[in-house]
Each structure stands twice: as C-alpha cells, then as structure tokens.
Backbone of each chain as nested JSON, in Angstrom:
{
  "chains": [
    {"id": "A", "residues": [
      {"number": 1, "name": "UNK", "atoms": {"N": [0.85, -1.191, 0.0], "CA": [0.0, 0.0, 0.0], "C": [0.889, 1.245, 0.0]}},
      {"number": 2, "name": "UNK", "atoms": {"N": [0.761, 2.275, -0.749], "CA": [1.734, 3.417, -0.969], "C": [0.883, 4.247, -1.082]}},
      {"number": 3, "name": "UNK", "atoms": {"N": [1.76, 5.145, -0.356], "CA": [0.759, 6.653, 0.27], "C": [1.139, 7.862, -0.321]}},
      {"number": 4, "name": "UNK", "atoms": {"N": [1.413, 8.681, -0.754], "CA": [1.752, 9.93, -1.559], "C": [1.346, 10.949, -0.62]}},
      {"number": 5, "name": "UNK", "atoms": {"N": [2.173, 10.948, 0.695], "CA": [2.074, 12.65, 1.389], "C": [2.043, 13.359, 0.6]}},
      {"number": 6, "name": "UNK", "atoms": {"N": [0.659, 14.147, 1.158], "CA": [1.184, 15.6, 0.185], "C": [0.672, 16.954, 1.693]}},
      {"number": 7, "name": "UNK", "atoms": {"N": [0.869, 18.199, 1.675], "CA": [0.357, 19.012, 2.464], "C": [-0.743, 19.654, 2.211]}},
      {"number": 8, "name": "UNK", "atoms": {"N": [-1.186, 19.807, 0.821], "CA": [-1.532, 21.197, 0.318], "C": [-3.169, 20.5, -0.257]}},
      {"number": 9, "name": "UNK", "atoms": {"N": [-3.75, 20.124, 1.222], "CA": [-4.668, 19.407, 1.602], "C": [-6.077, 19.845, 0.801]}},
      {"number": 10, "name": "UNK", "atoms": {"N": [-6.599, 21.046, 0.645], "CA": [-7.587, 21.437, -0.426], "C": [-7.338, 21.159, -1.669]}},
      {"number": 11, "name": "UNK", "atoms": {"N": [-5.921, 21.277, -2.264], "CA": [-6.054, 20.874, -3.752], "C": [-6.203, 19.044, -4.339]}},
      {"number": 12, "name": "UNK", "atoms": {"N": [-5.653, 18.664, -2.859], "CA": [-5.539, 16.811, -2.735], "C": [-7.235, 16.144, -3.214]}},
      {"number": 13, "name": "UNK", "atoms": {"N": [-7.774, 17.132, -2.489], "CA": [-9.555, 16.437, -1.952], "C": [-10.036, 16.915, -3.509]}},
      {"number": 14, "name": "UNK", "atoms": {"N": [-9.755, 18.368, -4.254], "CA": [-10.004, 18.66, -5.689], "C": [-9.341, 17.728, -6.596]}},
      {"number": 15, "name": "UNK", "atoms": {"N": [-7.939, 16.884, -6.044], "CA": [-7.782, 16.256, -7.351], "C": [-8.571, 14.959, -7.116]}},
      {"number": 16, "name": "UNK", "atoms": {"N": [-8.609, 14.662, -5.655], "CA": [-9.492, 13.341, -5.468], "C": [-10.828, 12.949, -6.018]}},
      {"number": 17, "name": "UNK", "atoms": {"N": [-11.444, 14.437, -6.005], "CA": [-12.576, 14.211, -6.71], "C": [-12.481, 13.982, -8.493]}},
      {"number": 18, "name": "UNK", "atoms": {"N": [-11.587, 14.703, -8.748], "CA": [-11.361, 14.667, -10.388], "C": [-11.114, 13.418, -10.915]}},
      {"number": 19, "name": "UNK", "atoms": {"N": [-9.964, 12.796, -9.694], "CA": [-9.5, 11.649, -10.33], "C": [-10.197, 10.211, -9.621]}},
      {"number": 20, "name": "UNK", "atoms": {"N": [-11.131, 10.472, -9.067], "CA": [-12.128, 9.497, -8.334], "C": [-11.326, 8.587, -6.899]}},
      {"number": 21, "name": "UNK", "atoms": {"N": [-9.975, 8.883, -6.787], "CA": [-9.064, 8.263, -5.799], "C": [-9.623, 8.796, -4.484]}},
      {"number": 22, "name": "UNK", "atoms": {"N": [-9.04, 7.892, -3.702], "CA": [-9.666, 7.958, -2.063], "C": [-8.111, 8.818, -1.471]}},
      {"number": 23, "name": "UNK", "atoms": {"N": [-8.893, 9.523, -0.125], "CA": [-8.043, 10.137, 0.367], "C": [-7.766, 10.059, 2.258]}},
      {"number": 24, "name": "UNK", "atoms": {"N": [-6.479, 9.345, 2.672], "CA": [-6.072, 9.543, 3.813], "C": [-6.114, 10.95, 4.608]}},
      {"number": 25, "name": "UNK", "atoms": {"N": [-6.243, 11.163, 4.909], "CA": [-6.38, 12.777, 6.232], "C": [-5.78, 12.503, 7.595]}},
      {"number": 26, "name": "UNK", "atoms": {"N": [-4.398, 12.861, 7.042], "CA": [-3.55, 12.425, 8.538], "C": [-3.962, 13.623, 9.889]}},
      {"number": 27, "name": "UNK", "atoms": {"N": [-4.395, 13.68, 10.432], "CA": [-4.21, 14.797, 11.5], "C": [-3.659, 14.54, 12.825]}},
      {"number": 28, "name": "UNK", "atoms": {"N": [-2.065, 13.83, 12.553], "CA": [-1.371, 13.606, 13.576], "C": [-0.192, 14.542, 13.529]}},
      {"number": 29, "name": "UNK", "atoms": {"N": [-0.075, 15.366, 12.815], "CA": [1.214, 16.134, 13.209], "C": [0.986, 17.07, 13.751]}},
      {"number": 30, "name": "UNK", "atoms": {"N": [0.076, 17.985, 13.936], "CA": [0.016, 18.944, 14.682], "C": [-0.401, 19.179, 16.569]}},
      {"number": 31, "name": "UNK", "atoms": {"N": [0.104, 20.363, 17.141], "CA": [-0.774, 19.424, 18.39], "C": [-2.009, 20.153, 18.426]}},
      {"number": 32, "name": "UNK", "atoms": {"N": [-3.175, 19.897, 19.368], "CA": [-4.428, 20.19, 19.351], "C": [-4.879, 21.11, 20.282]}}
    ]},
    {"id": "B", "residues": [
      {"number": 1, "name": "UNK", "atoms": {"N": [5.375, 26.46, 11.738], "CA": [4.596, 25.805, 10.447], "C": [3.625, 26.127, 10.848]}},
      {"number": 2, "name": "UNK", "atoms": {"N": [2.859, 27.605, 11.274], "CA": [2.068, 28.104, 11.401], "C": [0.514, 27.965, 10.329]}},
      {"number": 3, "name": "UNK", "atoms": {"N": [1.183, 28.053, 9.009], "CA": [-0.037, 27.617, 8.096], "C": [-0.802, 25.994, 8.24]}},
      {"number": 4, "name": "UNK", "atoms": {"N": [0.164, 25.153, 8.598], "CA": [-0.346, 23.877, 8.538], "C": [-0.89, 23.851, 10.057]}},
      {"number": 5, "name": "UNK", "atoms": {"N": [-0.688, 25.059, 11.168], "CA": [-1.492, 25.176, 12.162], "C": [-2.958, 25.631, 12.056]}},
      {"number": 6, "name": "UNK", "atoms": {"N": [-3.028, 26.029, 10.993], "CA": [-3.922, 27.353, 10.52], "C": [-5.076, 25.756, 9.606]}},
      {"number": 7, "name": "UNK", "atoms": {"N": [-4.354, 25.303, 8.71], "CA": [-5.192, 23.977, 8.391], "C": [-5.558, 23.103, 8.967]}},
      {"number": 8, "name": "UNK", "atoms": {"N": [-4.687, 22.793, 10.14], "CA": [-4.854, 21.762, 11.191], "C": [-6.452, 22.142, 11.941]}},
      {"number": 9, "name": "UNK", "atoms": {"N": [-6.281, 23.256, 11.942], "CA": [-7.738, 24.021, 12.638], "C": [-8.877, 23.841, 12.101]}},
      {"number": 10, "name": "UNK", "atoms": {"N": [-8.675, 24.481, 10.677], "CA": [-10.094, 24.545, 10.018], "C": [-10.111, 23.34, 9.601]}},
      {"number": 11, "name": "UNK", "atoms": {"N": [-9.543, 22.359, 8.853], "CA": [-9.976, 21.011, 8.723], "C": [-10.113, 20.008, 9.797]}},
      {"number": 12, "name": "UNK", "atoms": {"N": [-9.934, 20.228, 10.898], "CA": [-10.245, 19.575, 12.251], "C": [-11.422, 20.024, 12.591]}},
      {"number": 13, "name": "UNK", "atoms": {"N": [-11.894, 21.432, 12.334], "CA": [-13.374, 21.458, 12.807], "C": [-14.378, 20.872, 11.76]}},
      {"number": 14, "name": "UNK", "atoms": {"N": [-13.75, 21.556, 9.739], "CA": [-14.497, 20.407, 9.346], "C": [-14.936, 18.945, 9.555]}},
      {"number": 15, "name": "UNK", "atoms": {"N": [-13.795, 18.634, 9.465], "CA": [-14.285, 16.834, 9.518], "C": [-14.159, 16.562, 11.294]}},
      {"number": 16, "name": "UNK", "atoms": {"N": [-14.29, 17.016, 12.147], "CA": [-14.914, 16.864, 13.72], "C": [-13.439, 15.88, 14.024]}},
      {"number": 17, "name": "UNK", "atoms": {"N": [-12.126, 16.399, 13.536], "CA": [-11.251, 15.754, 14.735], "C": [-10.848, 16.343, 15.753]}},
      {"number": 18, "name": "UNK", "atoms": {"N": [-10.557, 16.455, 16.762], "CA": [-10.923, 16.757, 18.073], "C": [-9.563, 16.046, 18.83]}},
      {"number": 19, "name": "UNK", "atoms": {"N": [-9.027, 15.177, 18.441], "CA": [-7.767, 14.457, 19.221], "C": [-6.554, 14.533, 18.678]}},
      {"number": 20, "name": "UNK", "atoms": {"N": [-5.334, 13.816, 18.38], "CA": [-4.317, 13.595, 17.672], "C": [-3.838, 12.352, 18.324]}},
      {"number": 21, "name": "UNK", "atoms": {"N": [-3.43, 11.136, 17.219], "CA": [-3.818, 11.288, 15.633], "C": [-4.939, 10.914, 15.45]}},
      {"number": 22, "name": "UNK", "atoms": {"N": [-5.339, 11.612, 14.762], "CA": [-6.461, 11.096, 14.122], "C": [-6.618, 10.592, 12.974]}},
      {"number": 23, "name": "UNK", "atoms": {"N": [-6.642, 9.599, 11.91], "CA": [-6.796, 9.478, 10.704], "C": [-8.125, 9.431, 9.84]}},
      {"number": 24, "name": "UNK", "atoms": {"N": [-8.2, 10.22, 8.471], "CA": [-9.555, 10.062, 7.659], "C": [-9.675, 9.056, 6.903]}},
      {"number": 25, "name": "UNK", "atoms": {"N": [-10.22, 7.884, 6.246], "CA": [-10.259, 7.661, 4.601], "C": [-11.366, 8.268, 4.23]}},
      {"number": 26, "name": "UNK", "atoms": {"N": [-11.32, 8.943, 2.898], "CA": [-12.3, 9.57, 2.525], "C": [-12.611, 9.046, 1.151]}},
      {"number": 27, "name": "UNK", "atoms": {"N": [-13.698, 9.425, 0.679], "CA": [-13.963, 8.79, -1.154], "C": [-13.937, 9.846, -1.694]}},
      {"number": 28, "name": "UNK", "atoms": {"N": [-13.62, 9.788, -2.757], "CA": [-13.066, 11.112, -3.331], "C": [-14.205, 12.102, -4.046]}},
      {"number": 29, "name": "UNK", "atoms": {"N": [-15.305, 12.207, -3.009], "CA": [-15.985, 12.852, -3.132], "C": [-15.707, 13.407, -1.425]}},
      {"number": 30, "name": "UNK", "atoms": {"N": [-14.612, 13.239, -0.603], "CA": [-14.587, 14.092, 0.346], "C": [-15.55, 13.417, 1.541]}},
      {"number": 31, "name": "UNK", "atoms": {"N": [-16.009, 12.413, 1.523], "CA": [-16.797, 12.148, 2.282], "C": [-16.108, 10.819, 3.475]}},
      {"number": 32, "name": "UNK", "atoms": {"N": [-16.048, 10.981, 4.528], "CA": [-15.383, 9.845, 5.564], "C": [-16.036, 8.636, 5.375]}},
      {"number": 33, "name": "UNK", "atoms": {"N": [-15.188, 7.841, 4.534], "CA": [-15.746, 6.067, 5.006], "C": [-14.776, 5.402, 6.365]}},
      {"number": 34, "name": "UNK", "atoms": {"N": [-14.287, 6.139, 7.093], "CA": [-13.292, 5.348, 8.253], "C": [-12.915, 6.589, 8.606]}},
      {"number": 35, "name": "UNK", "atoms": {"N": [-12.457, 5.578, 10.424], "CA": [-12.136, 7.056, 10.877], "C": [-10.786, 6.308, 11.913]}},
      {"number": 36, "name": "UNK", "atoms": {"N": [-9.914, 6.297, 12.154], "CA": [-8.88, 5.703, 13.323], "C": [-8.75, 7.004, 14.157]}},
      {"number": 37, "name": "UNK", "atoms": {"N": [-8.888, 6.555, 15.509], "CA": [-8.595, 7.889, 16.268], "C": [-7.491, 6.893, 17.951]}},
      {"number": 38, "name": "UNK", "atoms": {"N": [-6.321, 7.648, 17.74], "CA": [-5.568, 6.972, 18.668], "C": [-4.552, 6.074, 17.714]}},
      {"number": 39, "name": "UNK", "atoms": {"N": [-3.538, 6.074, 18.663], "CA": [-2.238, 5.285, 18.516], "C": [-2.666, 3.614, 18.241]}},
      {"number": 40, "name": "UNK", "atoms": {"N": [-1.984, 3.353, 17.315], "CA": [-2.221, 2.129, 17.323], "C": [-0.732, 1.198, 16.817]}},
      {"number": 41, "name": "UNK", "atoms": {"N": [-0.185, 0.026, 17.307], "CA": [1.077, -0.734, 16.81], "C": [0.681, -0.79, 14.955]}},
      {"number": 42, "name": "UNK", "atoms": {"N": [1.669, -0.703, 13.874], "CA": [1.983, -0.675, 12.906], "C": [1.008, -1.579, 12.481]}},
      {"number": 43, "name": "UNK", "atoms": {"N": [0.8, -3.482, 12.646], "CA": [0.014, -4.058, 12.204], "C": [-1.743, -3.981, 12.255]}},
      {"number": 44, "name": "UNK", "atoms": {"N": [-2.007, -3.221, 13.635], "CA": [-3.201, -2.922, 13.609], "C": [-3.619, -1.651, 12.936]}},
      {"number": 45, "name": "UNK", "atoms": {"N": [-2.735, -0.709, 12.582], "CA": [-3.131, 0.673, 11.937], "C": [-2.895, -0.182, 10.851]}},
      {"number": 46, "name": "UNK", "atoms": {"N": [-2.219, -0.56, 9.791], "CA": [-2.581, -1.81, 8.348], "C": [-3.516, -1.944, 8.156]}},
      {"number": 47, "name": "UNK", "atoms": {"N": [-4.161, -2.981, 9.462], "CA": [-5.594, -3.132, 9.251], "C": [-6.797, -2.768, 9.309]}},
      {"number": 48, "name": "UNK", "atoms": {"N": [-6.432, -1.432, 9.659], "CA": [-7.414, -0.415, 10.043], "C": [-7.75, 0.131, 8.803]}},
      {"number": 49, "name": "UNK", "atoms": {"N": [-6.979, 0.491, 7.966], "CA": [-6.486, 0.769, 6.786], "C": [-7.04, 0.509, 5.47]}},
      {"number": 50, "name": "UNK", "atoms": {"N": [-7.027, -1.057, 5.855], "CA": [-7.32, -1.814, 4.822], "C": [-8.681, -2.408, 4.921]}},
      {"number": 51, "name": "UNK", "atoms": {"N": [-9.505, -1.881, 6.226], "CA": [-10.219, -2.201, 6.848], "C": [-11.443, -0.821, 6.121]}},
      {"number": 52, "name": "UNK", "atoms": {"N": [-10.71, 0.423, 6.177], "CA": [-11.26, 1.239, 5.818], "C": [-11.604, 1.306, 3.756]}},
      {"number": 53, "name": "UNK", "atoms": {"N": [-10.634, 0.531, 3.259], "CA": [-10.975, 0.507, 2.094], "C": [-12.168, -0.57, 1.733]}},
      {"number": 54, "name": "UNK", "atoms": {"N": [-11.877, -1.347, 2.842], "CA": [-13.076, -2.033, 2.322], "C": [-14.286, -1.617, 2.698]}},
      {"number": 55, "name": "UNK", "atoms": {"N": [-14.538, -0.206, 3.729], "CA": [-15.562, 0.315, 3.998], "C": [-16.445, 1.118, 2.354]}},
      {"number": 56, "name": "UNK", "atoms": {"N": [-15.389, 1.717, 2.085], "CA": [-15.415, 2.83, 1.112], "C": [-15.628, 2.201, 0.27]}},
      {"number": 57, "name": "UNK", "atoms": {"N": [-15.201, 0.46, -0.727], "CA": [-15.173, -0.365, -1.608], "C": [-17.191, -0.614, -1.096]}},
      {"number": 58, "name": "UNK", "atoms": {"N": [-17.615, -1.186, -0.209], "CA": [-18.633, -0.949, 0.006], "C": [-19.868, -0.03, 0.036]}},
      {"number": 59, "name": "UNK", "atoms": {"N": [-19.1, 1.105, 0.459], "CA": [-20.366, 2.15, 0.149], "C": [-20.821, 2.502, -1.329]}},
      {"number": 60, "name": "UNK", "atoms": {"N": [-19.897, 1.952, -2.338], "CA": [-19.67, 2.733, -3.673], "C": [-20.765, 1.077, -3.641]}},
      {"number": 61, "name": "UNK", "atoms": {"N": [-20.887, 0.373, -3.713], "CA": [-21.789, -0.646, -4.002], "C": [-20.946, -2.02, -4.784]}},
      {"number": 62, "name": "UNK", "atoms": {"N": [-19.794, -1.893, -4.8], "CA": [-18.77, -3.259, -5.557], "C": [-19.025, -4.196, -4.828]}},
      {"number": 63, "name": "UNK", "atoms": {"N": [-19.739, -5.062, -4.472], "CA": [-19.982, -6.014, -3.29], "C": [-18.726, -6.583, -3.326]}},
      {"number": 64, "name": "UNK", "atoms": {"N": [-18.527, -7.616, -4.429], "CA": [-17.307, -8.669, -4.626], "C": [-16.07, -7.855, -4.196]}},
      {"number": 65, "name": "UNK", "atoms": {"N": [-15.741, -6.455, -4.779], "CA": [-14.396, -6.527, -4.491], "C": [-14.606, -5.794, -2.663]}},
      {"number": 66, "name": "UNK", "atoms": {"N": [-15.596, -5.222, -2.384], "CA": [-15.692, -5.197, -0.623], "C": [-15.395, -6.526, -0.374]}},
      {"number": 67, "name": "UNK", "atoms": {"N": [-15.985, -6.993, -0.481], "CA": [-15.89, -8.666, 0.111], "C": [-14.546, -9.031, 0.347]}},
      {"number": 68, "name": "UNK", "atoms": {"N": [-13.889, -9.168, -1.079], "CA": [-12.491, -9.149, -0.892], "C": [-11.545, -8.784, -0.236]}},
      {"number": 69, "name": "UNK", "atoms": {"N": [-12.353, -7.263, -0.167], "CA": [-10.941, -6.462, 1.229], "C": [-11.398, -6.731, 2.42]}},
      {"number": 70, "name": "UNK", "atoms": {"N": [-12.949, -6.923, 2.546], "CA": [-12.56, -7.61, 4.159], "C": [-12.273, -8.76, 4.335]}},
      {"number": 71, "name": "UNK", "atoms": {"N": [-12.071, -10.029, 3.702], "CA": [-11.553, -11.004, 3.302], "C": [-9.508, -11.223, 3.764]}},
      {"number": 72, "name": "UNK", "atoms": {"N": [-9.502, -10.061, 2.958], "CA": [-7.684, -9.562, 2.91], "C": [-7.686, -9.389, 4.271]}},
      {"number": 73, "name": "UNK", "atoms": {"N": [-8.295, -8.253, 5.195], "CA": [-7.772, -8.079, 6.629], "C": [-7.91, -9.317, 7.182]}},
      {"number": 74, "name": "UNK", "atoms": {"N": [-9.129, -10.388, 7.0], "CA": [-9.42, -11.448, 7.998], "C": [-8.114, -12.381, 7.653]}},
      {"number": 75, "name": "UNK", "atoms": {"N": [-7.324, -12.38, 6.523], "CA": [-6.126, -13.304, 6.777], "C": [-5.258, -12.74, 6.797]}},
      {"number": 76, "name": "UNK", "atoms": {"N": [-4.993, -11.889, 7.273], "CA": [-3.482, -10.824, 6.966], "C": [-3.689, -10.913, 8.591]}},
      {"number": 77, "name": "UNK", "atoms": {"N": [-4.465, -10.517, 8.766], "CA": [-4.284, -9.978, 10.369], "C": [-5.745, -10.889, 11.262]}},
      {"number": 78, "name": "UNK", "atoms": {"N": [-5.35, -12.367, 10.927], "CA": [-6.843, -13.01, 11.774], "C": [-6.611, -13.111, 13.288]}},
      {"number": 79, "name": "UNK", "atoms": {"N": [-5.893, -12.084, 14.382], "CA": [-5.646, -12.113, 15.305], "C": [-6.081, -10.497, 15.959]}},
      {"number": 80, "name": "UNK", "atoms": {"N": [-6.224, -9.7, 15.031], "CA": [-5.991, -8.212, 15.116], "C": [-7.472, -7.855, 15.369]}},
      {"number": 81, "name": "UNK", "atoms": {"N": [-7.404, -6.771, 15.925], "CA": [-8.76, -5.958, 16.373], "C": [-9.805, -5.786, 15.362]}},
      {"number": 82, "name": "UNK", "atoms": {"N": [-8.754, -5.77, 14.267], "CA": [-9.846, -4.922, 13.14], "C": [-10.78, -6.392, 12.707]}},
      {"number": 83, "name": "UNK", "atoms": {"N": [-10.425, -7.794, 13.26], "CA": [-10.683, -8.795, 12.143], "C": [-12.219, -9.342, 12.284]}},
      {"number": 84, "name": "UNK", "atoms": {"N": [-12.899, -9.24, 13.533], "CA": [-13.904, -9.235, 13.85], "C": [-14.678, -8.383, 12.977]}},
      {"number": 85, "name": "UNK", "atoms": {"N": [-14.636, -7.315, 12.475], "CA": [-15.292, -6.401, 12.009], "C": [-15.173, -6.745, 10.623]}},
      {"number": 86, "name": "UNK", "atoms": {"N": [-14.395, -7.271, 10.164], "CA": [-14.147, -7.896, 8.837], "C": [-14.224, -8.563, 8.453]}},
      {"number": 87, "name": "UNK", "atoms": {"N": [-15.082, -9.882, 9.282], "CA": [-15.445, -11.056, 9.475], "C": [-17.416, -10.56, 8.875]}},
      {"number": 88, "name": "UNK", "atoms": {"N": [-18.064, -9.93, 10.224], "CA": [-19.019, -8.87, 10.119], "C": [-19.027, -8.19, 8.543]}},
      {"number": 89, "name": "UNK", "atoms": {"N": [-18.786, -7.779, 8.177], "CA": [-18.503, -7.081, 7.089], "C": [-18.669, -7.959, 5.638]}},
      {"number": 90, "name": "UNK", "atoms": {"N": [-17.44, -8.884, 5.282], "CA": [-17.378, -9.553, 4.544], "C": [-18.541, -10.408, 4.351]}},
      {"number": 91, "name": "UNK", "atoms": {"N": [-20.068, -11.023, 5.742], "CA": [-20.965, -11.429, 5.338], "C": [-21.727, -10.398, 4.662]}},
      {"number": 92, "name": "UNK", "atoms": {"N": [-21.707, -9.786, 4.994], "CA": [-22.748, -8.602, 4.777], "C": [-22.953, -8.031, 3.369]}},
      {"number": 93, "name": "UNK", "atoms": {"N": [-21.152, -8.08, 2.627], "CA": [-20.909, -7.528, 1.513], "C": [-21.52, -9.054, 0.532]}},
      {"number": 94, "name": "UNK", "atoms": {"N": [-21.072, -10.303, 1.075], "CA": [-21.358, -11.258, -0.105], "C": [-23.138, -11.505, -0.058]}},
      {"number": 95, "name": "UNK", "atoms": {"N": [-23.628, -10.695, 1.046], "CA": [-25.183, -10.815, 1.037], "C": [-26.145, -10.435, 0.073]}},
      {"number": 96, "name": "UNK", "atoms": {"N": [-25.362, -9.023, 0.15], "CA": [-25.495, -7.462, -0.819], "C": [-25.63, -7.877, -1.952]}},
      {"number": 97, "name": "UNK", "atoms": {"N": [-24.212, -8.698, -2.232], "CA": [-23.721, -8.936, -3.73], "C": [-24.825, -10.471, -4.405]}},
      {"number": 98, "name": "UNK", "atoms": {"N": [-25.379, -10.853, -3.55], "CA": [-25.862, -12.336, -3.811], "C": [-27.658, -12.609, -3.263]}},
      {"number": 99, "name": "UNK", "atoms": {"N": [-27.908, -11.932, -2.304], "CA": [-29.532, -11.533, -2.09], "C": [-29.419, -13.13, -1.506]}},
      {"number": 100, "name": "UNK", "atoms": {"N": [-28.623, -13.925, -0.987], "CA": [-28.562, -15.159, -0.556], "C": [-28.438, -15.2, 1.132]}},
      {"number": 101, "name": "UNK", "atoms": {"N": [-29.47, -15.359, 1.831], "CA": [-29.393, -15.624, 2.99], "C": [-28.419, -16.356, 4.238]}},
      {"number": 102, "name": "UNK", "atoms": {"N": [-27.797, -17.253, 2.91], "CA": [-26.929, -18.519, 3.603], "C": [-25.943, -17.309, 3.831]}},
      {"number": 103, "name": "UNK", "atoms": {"N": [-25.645, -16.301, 3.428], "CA": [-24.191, -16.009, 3.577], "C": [-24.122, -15.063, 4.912]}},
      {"number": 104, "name": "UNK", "atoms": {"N": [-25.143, -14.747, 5.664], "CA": [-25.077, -14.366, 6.748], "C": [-25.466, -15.46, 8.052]}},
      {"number": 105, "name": "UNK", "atoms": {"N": [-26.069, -16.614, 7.377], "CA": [-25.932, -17.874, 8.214], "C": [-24.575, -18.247, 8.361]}},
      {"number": 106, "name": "UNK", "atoms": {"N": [-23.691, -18.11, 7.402], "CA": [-22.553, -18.947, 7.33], "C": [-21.921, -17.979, 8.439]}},
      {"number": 107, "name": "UNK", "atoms": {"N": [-22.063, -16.113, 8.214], "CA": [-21.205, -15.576, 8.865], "C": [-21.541, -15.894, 10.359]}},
      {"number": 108, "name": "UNK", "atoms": {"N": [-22.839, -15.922, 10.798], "CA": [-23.144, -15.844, 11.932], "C": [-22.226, -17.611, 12.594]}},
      {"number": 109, "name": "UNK", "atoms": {"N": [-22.342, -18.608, 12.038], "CA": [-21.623, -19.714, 12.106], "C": [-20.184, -19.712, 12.414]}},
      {"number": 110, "name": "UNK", "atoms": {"N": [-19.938, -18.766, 11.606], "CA": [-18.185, -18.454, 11.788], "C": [-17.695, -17.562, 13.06]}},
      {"number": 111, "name": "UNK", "atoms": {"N": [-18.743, -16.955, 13.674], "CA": [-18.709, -15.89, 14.974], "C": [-18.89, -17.046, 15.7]}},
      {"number": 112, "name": "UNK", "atoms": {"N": [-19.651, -18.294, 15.457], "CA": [-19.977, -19.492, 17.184], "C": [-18.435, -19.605, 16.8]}},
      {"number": 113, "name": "UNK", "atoms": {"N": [-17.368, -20.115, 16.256], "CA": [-16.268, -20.469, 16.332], "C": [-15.03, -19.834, 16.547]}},
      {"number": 114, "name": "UNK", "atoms": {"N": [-15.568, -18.372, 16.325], "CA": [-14.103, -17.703, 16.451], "C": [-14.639, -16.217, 16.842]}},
      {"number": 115, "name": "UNK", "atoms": {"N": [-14.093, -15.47, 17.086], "CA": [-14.378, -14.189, 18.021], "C": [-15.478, -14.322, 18.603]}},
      {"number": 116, "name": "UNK", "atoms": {"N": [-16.072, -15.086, 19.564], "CA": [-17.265, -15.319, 20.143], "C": [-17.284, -14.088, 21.268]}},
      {"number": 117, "name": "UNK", "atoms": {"N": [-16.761, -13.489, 21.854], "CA": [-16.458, -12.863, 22.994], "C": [-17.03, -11.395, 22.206]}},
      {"number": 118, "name": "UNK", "atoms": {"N": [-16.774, -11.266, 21.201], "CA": [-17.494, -9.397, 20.482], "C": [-18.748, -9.026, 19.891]}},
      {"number": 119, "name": "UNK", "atoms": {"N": [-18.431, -7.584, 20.015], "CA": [-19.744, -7.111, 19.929], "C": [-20.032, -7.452, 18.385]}},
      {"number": 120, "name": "UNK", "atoms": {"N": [-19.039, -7.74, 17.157], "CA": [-19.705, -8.208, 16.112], "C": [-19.799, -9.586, 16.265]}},
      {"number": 121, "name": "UNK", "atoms": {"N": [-19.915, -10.385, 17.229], "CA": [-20.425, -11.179, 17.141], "C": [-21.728, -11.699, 17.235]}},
      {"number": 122, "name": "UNK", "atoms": {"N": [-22.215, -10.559, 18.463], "CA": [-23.545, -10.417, 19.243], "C": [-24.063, -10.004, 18.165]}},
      {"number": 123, "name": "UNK", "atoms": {"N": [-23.878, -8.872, 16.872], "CA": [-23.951, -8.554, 16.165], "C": [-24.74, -9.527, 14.812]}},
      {"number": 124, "name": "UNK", "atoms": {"N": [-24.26, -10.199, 14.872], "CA": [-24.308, -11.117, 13.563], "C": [-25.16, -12.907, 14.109]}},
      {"number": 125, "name": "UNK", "atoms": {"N": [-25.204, -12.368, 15.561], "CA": [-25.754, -13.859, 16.466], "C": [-27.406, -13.656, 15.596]}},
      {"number": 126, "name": "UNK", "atoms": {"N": [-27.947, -12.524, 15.655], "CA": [-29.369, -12.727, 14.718], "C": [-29.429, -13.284, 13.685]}},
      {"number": 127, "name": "UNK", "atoms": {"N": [-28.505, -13.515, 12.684], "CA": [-28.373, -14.167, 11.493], "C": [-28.336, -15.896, 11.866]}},
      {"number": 128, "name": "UNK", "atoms": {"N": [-28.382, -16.425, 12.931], "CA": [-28.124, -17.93, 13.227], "C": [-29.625, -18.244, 12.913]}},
      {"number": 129, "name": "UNK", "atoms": {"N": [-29.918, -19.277, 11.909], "CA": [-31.019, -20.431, 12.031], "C": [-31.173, -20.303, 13.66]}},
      {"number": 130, "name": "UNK", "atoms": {"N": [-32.398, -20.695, 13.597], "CA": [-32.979, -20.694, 14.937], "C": [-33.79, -22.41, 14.674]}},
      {"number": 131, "name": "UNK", "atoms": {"N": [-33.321, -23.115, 16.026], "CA": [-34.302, -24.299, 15.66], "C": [-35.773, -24.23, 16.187]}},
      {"number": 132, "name": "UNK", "atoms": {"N": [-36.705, -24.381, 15.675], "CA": [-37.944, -24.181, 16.235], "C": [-38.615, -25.667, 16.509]}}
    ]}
  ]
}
C-alpha cells in the first residue's frame, strides 16, 4: 500500500474528486 | 509551520477531529468512510487501513471486491482488532452482492467459532437459524 504525502490538503480532496481516488487525512502532526 | 497550524484548525473542525492522531479515509468525493482515532502498533493501523478501504469499496456498491478487502484483513491480520469487524462485514458484503441468505448464516456460524467474545459477534448472532 503506498501513500503519496502531500500538504496542500484542499487541492488533494479537488484532485481526489477529479480523479475518483480515495483520500487519507492524517491529523497527527500537529498538536491540538 | 504556522499555516499547517492554521489547516490543522479549520480542517479539524471540518471533519470533527478533536484528538491527535487522528486518521480520515475519505472517497473522493470528500466524504469519511473510516475514521482511526488513537495510537495504534503498525500491524493494527494496516488493518485499520485496509479495513477502511473495504468500507469505502462498500459504500460505492462493488460487493465482490468489498468482500475481498474484508476477506484480505481477515487473513493478513486473523488475530488483530480490526478482524472481527471484517469477518461482520465480509458477510454482509457477499449478502449485498448475492440476495442469498446462507451467507449471513454462514457468517453468523463463523462468529460461534471464532471471536465469540465481540460485539460483532452479538452482532451477527441474529443471522443464526434458529431451531424451532
């Protein structure tokens, strides 16, 4: 399974939709 | 890294995470089919994982290949947290896919033998023939 970090989290979910791919949403790096 | 503080925010209140870590799978319509919240050892976040694709493989309506991925967690990881649920699951998807009753008899059959102790088991105990 291979994951493609990316940051630039609004354009990820726009290409996800374009390109019909599913999307991970890490929200472990920051603290809360 | 103030900006990715600044995202951390507003996409934490979007999608309601509230802890760290938290993980999404989403369908690429943006929508959460899985959610992991908390630390978990390497093999059980896998199956959480893979656990979640077969959520998302399901909602889209593919019965067979859902089936399959919960299939994949129940032997990759038939010891792991996630496998009960993928046990659960995998009847459910070949039910979907087949309008065949036996296949939630069979699952409920496979819960008297193995994860008897969970809540998908209690879960799936309604699906047992009943002798009358």
């Amino acid at each position: 399974m291979n994951i493609n970090w990316r940051h630039d989290v609004d354009r990820v979910l726009e290409e996800a939709r374009e390109r019909r791919r599913l999307v991970l949403l890490d929200f472990s790096a920051a603290p809360m | 890294m103030k900006e990715q503080a600044e995202d951390f925010k507003r996409l934490g209140e979007r999608f309601s995470a509230q802890w760290t870590p938290t993980i999404l799978e989403l369908d690429p319509d943006g929508v959460e089919r899985h959610r992991i919240e908390g630390f978990l050892p390497a093999d059980d976040f896998l199956a959480q994982l893979m656990l979640g694709l077969g959520h998302a493989t399901f909602k889209r309506e593919d019965w067979k290949e859902a089936e399959r991925r919960f299939r994949e967690v129940l032997e990759r990881f038939p010891e792991g947290d996630a496998a009960p649920e993928a046990l659960y699951w995998a009847g459910v998807a070949r039910y979907k896919g087949s309008h065949d009753a036996a296949a939630l008899e069979e699952t409920a059959k496979a819960f008297a033998r193995r994860y008897t102790d969970t809540s998908w088991a209690k879960k799936a105990s309604i699906w047992a023939k009943t002798k009358v």
